[in-house]
C-alpha positions in Angstrom: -5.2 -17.3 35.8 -9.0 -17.5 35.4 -10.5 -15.1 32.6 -13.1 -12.3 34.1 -15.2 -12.8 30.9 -15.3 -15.2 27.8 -15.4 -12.6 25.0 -14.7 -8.6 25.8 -15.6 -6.4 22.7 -14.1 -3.2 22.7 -15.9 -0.7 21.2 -20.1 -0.4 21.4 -20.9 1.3 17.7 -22.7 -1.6 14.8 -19.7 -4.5 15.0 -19.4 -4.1 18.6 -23.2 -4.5 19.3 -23.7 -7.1 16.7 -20.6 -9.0 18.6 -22.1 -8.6 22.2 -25.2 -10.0 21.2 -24.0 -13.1 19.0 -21.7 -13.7 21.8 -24.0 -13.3 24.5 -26.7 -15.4 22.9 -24.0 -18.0 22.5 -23.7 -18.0 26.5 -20.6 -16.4 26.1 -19.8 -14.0 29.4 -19.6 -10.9 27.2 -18.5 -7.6 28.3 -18.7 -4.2 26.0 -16.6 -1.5 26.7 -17.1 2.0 25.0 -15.2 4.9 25.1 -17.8 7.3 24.4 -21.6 6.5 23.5 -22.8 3.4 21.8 -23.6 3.4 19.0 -20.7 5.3 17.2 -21.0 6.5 13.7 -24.6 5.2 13.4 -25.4 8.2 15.9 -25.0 10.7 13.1 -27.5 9.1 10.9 -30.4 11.1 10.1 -32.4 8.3 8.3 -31.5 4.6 8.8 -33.1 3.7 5.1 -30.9 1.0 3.7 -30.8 -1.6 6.5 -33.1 -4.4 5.1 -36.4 -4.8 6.8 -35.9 -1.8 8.8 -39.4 -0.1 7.6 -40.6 2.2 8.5 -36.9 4.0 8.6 -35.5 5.2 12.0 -32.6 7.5 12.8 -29.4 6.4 13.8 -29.8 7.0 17.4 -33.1 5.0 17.7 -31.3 2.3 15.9 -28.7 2.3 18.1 -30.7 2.0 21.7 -32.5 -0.5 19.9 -29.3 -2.8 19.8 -28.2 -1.8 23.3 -31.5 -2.8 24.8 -31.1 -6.2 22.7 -27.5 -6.8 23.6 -28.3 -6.2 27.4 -31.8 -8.8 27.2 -29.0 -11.2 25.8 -26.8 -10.9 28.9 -24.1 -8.9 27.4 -22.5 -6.1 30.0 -21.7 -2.9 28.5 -19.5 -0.7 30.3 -18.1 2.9 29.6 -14.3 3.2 30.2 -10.9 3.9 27.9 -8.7 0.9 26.5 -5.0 1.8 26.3 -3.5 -1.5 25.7 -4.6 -5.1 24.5 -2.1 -8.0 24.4 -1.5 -11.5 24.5 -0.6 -12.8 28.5 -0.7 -16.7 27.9 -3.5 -18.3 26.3 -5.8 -15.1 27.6 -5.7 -11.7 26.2 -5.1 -8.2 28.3 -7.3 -5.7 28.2 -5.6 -3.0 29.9 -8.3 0.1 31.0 -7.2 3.3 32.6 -9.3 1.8 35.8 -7.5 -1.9 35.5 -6.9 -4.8 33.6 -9.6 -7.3 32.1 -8.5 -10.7 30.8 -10.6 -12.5 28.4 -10.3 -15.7 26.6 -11.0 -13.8 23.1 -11.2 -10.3 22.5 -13.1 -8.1 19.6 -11.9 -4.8 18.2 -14.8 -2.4 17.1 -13.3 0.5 17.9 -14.2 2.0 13.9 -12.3 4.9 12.8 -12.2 8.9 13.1 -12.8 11.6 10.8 -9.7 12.6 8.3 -9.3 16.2 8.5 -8.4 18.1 5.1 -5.6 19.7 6.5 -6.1 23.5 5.2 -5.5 27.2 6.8 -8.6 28.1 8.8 -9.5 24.0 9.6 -8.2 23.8 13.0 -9.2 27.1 14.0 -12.5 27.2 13.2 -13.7 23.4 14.7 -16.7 24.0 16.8 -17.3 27.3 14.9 -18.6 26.3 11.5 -16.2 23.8 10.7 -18.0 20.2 11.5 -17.7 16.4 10.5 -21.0 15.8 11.9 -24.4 17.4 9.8 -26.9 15.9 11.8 -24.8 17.2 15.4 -24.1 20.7 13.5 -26.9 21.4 10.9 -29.3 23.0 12.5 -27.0 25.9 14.2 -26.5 26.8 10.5 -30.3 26.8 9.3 -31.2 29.1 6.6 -27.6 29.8 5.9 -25.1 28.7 3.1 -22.6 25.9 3.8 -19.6 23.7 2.2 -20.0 20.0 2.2 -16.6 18.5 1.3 -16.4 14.6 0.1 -17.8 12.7 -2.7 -18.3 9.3 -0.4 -21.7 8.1 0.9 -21.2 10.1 4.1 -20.8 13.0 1.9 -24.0 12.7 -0.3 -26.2 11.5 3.0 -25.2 14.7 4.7 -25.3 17.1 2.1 -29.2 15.8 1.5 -29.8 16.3 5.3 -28.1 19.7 5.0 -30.4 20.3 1.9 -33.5 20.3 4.6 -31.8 23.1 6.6 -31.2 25.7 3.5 -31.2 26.7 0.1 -27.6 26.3 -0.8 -25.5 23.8 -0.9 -21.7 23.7 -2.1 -20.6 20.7 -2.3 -16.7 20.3 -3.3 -15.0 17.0 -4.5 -11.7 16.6 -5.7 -12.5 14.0 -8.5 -15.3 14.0 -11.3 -17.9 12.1 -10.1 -18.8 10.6 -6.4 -17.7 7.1 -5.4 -21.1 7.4 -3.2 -23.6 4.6 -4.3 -25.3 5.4 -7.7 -28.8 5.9 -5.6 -27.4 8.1 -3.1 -25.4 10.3 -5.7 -28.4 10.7 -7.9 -30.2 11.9 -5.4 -27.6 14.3 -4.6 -27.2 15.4 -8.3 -30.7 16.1 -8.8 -31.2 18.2 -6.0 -31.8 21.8 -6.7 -30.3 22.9 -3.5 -26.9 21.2 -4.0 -24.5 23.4 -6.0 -21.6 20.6 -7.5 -18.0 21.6 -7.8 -15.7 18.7 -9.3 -12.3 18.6 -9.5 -12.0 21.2 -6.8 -10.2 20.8 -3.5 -10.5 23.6 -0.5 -7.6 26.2 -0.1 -8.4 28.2 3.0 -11.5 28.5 5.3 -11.8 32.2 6.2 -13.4 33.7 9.3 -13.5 36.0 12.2 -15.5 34.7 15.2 -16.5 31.8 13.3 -16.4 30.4 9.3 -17.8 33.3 6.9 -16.4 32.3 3.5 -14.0 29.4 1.7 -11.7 29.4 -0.9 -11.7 27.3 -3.4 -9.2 26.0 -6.4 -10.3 24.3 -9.4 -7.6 21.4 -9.9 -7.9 21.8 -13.9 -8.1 25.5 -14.4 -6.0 26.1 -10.7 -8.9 28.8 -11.0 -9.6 30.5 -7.1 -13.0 31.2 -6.2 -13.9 32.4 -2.6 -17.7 31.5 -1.7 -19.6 32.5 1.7 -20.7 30.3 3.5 -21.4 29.8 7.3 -20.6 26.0 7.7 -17.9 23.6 6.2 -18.8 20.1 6.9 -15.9 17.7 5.7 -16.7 14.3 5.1 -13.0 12.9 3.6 -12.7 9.4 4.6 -11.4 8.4 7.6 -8.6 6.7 10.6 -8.7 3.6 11.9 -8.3 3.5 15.4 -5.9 0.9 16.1 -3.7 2.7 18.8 -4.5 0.1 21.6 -3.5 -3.0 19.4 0.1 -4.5 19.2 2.5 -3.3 16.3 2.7 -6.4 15.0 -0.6 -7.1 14.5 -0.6 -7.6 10.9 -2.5 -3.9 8.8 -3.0 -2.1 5.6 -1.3 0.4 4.0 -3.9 2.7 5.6 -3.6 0.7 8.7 -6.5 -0.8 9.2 -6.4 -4.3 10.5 -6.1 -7.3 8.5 -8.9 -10.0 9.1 -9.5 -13.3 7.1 -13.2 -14.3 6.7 -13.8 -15.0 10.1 -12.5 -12.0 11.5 -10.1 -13.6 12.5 -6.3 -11.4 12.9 -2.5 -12.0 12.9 -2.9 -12.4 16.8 -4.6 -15.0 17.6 -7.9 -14.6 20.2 -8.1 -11.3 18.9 -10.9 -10.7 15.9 -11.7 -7.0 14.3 -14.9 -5.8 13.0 -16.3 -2.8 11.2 -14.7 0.4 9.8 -11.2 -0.6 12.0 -10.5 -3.7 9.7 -9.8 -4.2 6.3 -13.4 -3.9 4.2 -14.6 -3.3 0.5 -18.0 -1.6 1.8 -18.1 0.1 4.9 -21.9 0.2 6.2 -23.7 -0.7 9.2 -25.0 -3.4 7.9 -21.4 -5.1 6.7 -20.3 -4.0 10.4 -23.0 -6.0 12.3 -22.5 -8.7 10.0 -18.6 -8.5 11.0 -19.5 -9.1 14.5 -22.4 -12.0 14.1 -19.2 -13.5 12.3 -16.5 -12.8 14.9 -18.5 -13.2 17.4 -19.5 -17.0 16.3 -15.9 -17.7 15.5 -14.7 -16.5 18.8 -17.2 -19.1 20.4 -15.5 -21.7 18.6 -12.2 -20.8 19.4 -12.9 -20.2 23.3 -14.1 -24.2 22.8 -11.1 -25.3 21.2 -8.7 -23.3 23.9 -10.7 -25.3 26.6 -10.8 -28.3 25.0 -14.2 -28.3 23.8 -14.6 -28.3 20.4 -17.4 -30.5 18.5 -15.5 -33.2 16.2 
């Protein structure tokens, strides 16, 4: 069976574009396939301003047509479509779409994760009425207006400062004493005369009619209750890796993301995984375009070696 491509990356967000262009400037016959827009999480980023060299700062969007465009000028072919299945079929691997099935001589996951929910009364109800897990989508309909930023993570403090630009007030609820955000970014959040901290404090209930109007709040300490208006709840609480696609045995986590050595390399082998879907101390865009540069090279040289190419 002859391969349709050399290397299919599944997923278009920061790994998946830093794959396709490594392995199409490595004249490998590289195919992207996205389920949604490219890009991914880098979308919601107001200012781009800690990728190195990247001055003066862009937004997340400009950033990511900027890698598309490149990605393309390489050669790579980036295609929008679903992925329900990848698996092993003799010395090729599967991709299995909802339109048909692509084999490939080496396949990378950058399929990232999705937004954890918190899991209270009122959360469900209310999405797409004040409850958001995207600032820079959401913000604005809220302008003026108070609203709950939930988190204590770099995604938290990045879009409780955006928010900051929208209103006055700011409540921003984490369930632990201080952030785990990067010292520069929480500094900036705690100095901010707009943002209102409360620690140790987890959300009970969001409250509503038509749409979100006021939250309650318990103090994990004191088990004090405290309701607070507010318009918006933006919830910012980690997140899943999206690893439905991938075999069972495909070795993860106990979160479940996928386990990579140093060369992105997984339990399965042909198969590398990149970005927020694999196992990572630092999740950021830069780390995930540096995951696929890696993969990407590493794939090269095991495409060689399965054709019996390989430099000695």
């Amino acid at each position: 069976m002859d391969a349709d491509f050399d290397l299919v990356i599944v997923g278009g967000g920061a790994g998946g574009m830093g794959a396709a262009q490594y392995g199409a400037r490595a004249n490998l016959r590289t195919l992207v396939i996205e389920e949604m827009a490219h890009g991914g999480q880098a979308l919601l980023i107001d200012k781009l301003e800690n990728y190195p060299g990247l001055v003066p700062v862009v937004d997340g969007y400009t950033w990511s047509e900027n890698m598309r465009s490149q990605a393309e000028e390489f050669g790579a072919e980036i295609r929008s479509g679903s992925v329900n299945a990848i698996r092993k079929e003799g010395d090729l691997m599967a991709v299995e779409t909802t339109d048909s099935t692509i084999h490939a001589k080496a396949v990378v996951l950058a399929t990232g994760a999705k937004h954890r929910h918190v899991g209270v009364k009122g959360e469900e109800e209310f999405s797409g009425r004040g409850v958001s897990y995207c600032a820079t989508c959401d913000g604005p309909f809220f302008k003026g207006k108070p609203m709950v930023v939930v988190g204590g993570g770099d995604a938290a403090c990045d879009e409780a400062m955006y928010l900051s630009k929208l209103t006055d007030r700011i409540i921003m609820v984490h369930r632990k004493d201080r952030f785990r955000a990067q010292k520069a970014l929480a500094d900036r959040v705690l100095s901010n005369p707009k943002i209102e901290m409360h620690w140790e404090t987890v959300i009970e209930e969001i409250k509503g009619v038509k749409s979100v109007n006021a939250v309650v709040l318990r103090n994990l300490k004191t088990s004090q209750i405290t309701e607070v208006t507010a318009s918006a709840v933006f919830v910012f609480v980690g997140s899943i890796p999206q690893t439905a696609a991938v075999p069972q045995d495909v070795a993860r986590d106990e979160a479940g993301s996928i386990v990579t050595n140093d060369r992105m390399e997984t339990s399965l082998p042909g198969l590398y995984a990149v970005g927020d879907v694999r196992t990572t101390p630092f999740r950021q865009v830069i780390t995930a375009v540096a995951d696929g540069a890696v993969a990407a090279h590493c794939a090269a040289q095991y495409i060689d070696e399965l054709e019996g190419h390989a430099y000695k």
